[in-house]
C-alpha positions in Angstrom: 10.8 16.8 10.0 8.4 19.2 11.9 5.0 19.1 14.0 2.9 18.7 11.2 4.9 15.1 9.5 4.5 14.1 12.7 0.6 14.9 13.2 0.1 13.3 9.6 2.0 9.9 10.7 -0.2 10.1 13.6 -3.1 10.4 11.3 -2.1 7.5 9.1 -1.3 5.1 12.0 -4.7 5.9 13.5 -6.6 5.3 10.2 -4.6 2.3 9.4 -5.2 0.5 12.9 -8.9 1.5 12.2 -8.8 -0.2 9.2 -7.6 -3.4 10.3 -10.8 -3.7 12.6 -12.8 -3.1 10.2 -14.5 0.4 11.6 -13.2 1.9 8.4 -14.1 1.6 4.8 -13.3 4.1 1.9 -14.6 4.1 -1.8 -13.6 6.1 -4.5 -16.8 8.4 -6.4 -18.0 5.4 -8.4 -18.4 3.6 -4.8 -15.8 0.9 -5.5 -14.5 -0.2 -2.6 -11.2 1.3 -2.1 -10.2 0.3 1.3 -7.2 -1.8 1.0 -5.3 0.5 -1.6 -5.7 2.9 0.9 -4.4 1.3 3.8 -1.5 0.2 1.6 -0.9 4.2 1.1 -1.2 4.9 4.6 1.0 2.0 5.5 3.9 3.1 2.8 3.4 7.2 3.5 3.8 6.5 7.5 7.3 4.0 6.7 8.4 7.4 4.5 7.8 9.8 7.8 9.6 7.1 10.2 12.3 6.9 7.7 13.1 10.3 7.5 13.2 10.7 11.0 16.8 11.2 12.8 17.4 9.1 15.5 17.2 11.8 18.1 13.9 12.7 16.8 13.1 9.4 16.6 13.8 8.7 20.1 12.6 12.6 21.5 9.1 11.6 19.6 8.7 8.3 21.2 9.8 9.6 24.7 7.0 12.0 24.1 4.4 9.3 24.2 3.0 7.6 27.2 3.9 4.4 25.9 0.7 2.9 25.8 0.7 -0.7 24.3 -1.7 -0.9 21.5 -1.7 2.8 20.3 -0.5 2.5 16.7 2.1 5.7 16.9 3.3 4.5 20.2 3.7 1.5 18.9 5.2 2.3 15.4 7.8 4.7 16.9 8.6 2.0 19.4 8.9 -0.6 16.3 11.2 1.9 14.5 13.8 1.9 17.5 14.1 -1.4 17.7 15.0 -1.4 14.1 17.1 0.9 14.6 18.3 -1.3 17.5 18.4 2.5 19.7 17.6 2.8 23.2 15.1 4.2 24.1 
């Protein structure tokens, strides 16, 4: 796992959340809506990234976030550990 999975989880948490309030919508070249195939791609892609995460980086990535409730990769890296059940 280097810089750049993690900027791309980062990226598909912040497009997700954006998603879910409705300040983003995407469409394929015909201009069918695409929107919710997407956020189900961004949703599995980011699971793959936490997944292959070691705990240490798991826990080293989180601690390197202010922990600010209601920012998606604060809060998905926090969701993660307590899976994991590890402290944090």
């Amino acid at each position: 796992m280097n810089d750049s999975d993690l900027t791309r989880l980062r990226s598909l948490l912040n497009s997700a959340s954006r998603i879910d309030r409705g300040d983003l919508r995407t469409q394929d070249g015909s201009g069918r809506d695409t929107t919710q195939e997407n956020l189900k791609l961004y949703r599995e892609k980011a699971g793959q990234i936490l997944d292959a995460l070691t705990d240490v980086q798991l826990v080293e990535t989180y601690r390197q976030t202010d922990g600010e409730v209601g920012d998606p990769y604060g809060d998905a890296l926090l969701a993660e550990l307590k899976r994991r059940n590890l402290p944090i």
